[in-house]
Steps between C-alpha positions, in 0.01 A plus 500: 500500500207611709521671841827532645653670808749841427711681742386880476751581223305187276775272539362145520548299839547138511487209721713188474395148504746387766277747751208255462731224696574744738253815503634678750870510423652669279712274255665733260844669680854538396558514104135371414398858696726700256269378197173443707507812766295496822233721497600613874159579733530890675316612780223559309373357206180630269333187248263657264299218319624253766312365796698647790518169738689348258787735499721379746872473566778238574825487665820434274784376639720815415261585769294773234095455473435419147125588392190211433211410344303238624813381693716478179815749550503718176776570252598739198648391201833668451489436120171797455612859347106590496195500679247173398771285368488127573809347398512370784176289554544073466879568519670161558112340570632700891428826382080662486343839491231526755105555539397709752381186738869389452441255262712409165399763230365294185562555154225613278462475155492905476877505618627725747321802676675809361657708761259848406162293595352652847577379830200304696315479142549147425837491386847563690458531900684761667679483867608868484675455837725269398860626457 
């Protein structure tokens, strides 16, 4: 995999397709958010290694702001026990790590990232404000 967003922990965030029908809603509530958790936007949010106008946030309808990238609400996989894991990504063809422009992550022949390489250095993106 090449670059791909983290929370600050290393935990991989991911967008879902459905979002691209509907960018600024968030689609994933009720039992789909017990497996695919909201990452939920604070008052203040740092991106390292992302452009900051793209961070943005969106309304669910629990009422909540759940945190974006390029207008795509963001998720966590509930299935990770460790920082740079990506069971997650292509899940159901629904499921995709993200780039830091907010784009689908794409496989590489070199496999996954591994979870020790250095934030902002090419490899796994951190949003250390991110819950």
């Amino acid at each position: 995999m090449g670059t791909f967003v983290t929370d600050d922990k290393g935990m991989t965030i991911y967008r879902h397709e459905m979002g691209q029908a509907f960018p600024s809603k968030s689609m994933c509530t009720g039992d789909c958010a017990k497996i695919w958790m909201p990452v939920m936007a604070e008052d203040s949010v740092q991106a390292m290694g992302v452009e900051k106008n793209l961070v943005g946030s969106v309304d669910r309808s629990d009422g909540m702001k759940q945190l974006t990238l390029a207008g795509r609400p963001l998720y966590r996989h509930m299935g990770h026990a460790k920082a740079g894991e990506l069971n997650g990504h292509a899940k159901d063809s629904q499921w995709y790590a993200l780039t830091p422009a907010g784009e689908k992550a794409a496989m590489s022949s070199g496999g996954p990232v591994p979870p020790t390489a250095p934030r902002g250095a090419g490899s796994s993106e951190g949003m250390p404000g991110m819950p």
